[in-house]
C-alpha positions as CSV (number, residue, x, y, z in Angstrom):
1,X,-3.8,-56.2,-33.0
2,X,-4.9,-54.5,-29.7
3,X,-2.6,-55.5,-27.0
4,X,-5.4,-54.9,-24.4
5,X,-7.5,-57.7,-26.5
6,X,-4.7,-60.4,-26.4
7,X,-4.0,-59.5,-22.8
8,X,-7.9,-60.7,-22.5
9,X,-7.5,-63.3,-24.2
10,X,-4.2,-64.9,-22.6
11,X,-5.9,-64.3,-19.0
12,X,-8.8,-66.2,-20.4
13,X,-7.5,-69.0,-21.4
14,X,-5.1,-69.5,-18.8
15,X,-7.9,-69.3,-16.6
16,X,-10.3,-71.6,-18.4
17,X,-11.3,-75.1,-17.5
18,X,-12.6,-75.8,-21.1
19,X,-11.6,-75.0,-24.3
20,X,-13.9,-75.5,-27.5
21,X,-11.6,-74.5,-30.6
22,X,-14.0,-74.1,-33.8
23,X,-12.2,-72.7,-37.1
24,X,-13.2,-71.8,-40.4
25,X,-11.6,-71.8,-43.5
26,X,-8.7,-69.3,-42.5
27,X,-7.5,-71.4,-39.9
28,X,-5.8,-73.2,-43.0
29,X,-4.6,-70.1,-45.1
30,X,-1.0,-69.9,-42.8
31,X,-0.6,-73.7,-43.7
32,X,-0.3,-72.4,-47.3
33,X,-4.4,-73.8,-48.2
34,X,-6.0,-71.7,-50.8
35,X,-8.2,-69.0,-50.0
36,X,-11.5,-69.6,-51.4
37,X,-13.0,-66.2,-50.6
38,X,-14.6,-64.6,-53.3
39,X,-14.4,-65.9,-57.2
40,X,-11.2,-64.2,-57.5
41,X,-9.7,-66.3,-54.4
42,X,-11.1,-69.4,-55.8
43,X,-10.1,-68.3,-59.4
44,X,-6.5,-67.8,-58.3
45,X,-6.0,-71.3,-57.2
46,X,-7.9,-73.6,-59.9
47,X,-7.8,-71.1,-63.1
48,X,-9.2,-73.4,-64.8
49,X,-12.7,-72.9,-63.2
50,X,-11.6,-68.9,-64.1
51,X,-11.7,-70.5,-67.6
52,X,-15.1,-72.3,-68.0
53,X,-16.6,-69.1,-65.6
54,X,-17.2,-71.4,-62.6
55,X,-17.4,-70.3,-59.0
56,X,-16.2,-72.3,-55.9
57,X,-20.2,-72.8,-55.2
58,X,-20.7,-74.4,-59.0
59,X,-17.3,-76.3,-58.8
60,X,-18.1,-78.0,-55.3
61,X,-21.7,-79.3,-56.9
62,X,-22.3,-83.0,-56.3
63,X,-24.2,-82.6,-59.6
64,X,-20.8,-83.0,-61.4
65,X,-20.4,-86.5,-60.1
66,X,-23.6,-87.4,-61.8
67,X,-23.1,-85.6,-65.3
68,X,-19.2,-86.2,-65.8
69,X,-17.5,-88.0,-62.5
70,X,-14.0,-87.7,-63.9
71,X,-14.5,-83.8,-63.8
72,X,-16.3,-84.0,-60.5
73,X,-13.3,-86.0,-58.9
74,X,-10.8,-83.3,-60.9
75,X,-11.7,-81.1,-57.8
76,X,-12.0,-83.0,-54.9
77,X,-9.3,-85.3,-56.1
78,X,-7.0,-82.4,-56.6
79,X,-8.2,-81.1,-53.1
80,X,-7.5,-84.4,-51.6
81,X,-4.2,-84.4,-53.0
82,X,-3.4,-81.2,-51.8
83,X,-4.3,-81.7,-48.1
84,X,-2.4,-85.2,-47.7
85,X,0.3,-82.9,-48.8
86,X,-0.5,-80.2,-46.3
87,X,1.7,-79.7,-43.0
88,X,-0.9,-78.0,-40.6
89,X,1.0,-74.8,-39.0
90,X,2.6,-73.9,-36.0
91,X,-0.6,-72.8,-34.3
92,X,-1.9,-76.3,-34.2
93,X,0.7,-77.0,-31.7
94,X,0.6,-74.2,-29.8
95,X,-3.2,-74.9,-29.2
96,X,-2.1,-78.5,-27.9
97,X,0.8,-77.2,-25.8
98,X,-2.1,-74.7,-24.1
99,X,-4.4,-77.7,-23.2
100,X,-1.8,-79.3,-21.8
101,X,-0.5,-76.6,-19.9
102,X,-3.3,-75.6,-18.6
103,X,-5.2,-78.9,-18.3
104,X,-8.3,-78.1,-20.7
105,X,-11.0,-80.5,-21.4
106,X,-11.6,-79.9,-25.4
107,X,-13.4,-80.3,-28.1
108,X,-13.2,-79.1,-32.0
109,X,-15.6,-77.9,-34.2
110,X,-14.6,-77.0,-37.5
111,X,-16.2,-76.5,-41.1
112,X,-13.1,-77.7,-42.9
113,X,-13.2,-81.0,-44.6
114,X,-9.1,-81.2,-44.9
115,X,-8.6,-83.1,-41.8
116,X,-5.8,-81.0,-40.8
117,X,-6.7,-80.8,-36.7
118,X,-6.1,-85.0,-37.2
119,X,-2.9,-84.6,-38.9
120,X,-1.9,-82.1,-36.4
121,X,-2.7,-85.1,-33.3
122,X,-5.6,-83.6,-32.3
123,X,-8.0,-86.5,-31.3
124,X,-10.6,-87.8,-33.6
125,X,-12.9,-88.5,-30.5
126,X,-13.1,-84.8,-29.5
127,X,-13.4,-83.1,-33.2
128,X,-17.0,-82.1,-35.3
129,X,-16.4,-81.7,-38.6
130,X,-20.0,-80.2,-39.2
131,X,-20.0,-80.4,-43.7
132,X,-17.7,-83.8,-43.3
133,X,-14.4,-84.9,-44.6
134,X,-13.1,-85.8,-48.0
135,X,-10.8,-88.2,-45.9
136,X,-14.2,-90.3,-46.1
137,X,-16.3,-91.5,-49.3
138,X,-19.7,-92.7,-49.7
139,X,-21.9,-94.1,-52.3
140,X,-23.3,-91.6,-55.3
141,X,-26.6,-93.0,-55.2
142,X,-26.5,-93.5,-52.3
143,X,-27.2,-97.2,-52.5
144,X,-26.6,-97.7,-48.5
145,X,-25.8,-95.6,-45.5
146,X,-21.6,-97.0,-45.8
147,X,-19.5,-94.4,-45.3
148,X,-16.0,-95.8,-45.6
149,X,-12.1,-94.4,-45.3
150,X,-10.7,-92.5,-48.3
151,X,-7.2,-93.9,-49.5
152,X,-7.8,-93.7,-53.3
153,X,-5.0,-91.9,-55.1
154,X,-6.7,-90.0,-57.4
155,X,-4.4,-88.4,-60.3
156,X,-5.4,-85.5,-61.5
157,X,-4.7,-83.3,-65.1
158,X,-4.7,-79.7,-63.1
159,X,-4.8,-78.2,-67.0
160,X,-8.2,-79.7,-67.5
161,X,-9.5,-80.6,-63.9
162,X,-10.3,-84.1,-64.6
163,X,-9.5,-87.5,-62.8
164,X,-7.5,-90.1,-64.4
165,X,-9.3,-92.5,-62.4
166,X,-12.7,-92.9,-60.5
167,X,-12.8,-94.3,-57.2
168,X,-16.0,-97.1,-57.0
169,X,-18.3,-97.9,-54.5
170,X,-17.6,-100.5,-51.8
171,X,-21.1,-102.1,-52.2
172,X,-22.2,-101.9,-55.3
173,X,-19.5,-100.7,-57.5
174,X,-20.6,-97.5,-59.0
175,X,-19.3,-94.3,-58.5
176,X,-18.1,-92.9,-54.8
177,X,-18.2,-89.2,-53.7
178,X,-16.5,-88.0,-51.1
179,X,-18.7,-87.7,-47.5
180,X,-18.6,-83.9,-47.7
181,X,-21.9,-81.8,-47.8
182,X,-22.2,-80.0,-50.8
183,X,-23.7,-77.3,-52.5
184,X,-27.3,-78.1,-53.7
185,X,-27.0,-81.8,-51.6
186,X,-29.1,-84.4,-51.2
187,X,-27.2,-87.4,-51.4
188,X,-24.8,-86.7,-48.4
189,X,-24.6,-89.4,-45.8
190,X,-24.7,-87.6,-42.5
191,X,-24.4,-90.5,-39.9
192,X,-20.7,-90.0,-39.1
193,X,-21.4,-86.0,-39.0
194,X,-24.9,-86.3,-36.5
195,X,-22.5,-88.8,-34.5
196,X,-19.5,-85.9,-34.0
197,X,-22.6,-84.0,-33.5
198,X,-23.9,-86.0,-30.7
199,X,-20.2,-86.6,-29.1
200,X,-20.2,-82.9,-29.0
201,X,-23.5,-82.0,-27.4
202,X,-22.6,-84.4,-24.5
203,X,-19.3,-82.4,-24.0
204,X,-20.9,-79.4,-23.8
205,X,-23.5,-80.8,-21.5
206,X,-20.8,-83.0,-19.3
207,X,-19.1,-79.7,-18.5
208,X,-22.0,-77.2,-19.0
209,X,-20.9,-74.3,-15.5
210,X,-17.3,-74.6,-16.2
211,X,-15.3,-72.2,-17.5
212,X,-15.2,-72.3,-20.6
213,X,-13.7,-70.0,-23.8
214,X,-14.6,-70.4,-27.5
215,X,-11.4,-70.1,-29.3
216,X,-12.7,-69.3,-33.0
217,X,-10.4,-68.3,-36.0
218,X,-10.9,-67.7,-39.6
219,X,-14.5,-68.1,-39.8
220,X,-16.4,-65.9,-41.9
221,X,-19.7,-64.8,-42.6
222,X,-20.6,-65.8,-46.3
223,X,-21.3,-69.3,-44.8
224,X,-21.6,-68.1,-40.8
225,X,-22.1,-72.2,-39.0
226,X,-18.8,-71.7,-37.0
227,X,-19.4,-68.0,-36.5
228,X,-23.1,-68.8,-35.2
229,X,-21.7,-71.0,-32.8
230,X,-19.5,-69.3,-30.4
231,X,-22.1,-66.8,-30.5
232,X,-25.0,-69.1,-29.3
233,X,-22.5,-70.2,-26.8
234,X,-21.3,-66.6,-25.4
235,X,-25.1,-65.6,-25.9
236,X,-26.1,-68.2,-23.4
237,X,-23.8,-67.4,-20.7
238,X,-22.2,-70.8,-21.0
239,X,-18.8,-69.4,-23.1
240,X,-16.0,-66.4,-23.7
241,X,-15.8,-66.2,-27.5
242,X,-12.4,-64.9,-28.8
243,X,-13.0,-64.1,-32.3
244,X,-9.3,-64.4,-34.8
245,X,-10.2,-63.1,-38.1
246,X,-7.8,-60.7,-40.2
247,X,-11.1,-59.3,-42.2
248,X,-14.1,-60.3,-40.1
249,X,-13.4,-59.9,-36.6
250,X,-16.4,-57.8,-35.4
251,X,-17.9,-59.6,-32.5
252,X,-20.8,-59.2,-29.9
253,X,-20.4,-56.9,-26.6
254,X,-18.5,-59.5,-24.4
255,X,-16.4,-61.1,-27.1
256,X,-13.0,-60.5,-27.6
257,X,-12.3,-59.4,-31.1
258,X,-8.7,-60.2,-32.5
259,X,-7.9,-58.5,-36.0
260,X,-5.0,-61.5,-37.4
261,X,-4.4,-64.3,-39.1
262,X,-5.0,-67.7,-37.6
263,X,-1.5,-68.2,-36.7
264,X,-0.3,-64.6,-36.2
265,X,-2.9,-63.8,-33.3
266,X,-1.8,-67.6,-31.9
267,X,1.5,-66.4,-31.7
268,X,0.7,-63.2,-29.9
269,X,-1.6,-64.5,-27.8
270,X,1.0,-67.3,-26.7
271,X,3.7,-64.8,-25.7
272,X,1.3,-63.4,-23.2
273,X,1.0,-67.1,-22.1
């Protein structure tokens, strides 16, 4: 890491009036989530899928739900599982402890669906979870726009990556998904998303002049919506983008580009802070 870029960065933010924090999948990697990049990522944490020569993409297929939903809720039961399980890392905090500190309006974006900025007492008000969560469930079908809270305990054999049990539909007792947007998806409910979405815009609009710094980590480029954000952002003039990415941190002229982990350029950053 460049000590002249987190020098940037720390003067940035302790500068800033508004913070928008948007993270990718890295942002969970140092809270011990798997790292989906690639089929060998993906393979290394369900080898099962390494087994029947499915990739992440093929895996998280809504299709499964319909053809065999006990092996369609093997993964996202397992996944659900795992992030109940999950205690989000230290950089979390050390986010919360800056916008208190320095008194920063906020708002999250992220393309996670593990919930993880909740468990970690960020606000539910002030977070965009643009594919969904699979702390929600919805109809298969769908047979109406319900979207409902997931608290289904789902067992799961990890040997053959299928469900013991399959969680039903509130309304017409058929088979639930959860509310995340898949692969190949036309069935996904997206009121609760386009409301985060709306919640959001007016944020960005309330304090549209103020200072304000894009603080994005572990977003890659295979599936670029978080990465395309700060961009748009810093491209208009209304944002700093800081960029955290230990593979992918190229960024724009005017960005700050910060070649870590998630929670290892936090930590530098904070020192400076």
């Amino acid at each position: 890491m460049r000590s002249e870029s987190l020098e940037k960065a720390a003067a940035i933010i302790s500068s800033a009036e508004v913070l928008i924090v948007s993270a990718g999948a890295g942002m969970g990697v140092d809270s011990g989530l798997p790292d989906f990049r690639g089929d060998h990522g993906f393979w290394n944490a369900y080898p099962m899928y390494r087994r029947l020569g499915l990739s992440f993409i093929q895996a998280a297929n809504p299709e499964h739900f319909e053809r065999d939903p006990a092996f369609g809720w093997g993964f996202y039961g397992h996944r659900a599982n795992l992030y109940r399980s999950t205690v989000p890392h230290e950089g979390f905090q050390l986010i919360r402890n800056w916008l208190e500190k320095f008194n920063l309006q906020h708002f999250v974006v992220t393309s996670n669906v593990d919930g993880q900025f909740q468990k970690a007492g960020f606000r539910e008000e002030a977070i965009l979870e643009v594919h969904g969560s699979i702390h929600h469930l919805q109809c298969l079908s769908p047979c109406s726009d319900v979207i409902w809270g997931n608290d289904e305990e789902v067992p799961v054999d990890f040997e053959t990556m299928r469900a013991g049990y399959i969680p039903q539909c509130r309304c017409c007792g058929g088979v639930a998904r959860p509310n995340i947007l898949m692969f190949g998806d036309f069935s996904w409910l997206p009121a609760r998303t386009r409301a985060q979405e709306r919640a959001f815009d007016e944020f960005v609009t309330e304090y549209r002049g103020a200072r304000t710094v894009v603080l994005e980590m572990g977003a890659g480029t295979a599936i670029p919506t978080i990465r395309s954000l700060g961009e748009r952002l810093a491209h208009s003039g209304r944002a700093t983008l800081i960029r955290i990415n230990p593979r992918e941190a190229q960024a724009p002229a005017g960005a700050i580009s910060i070649s870590a982990g998630a929670l290892a350029g936090l930590e530098a950053i904070n020192k400076l802070l």
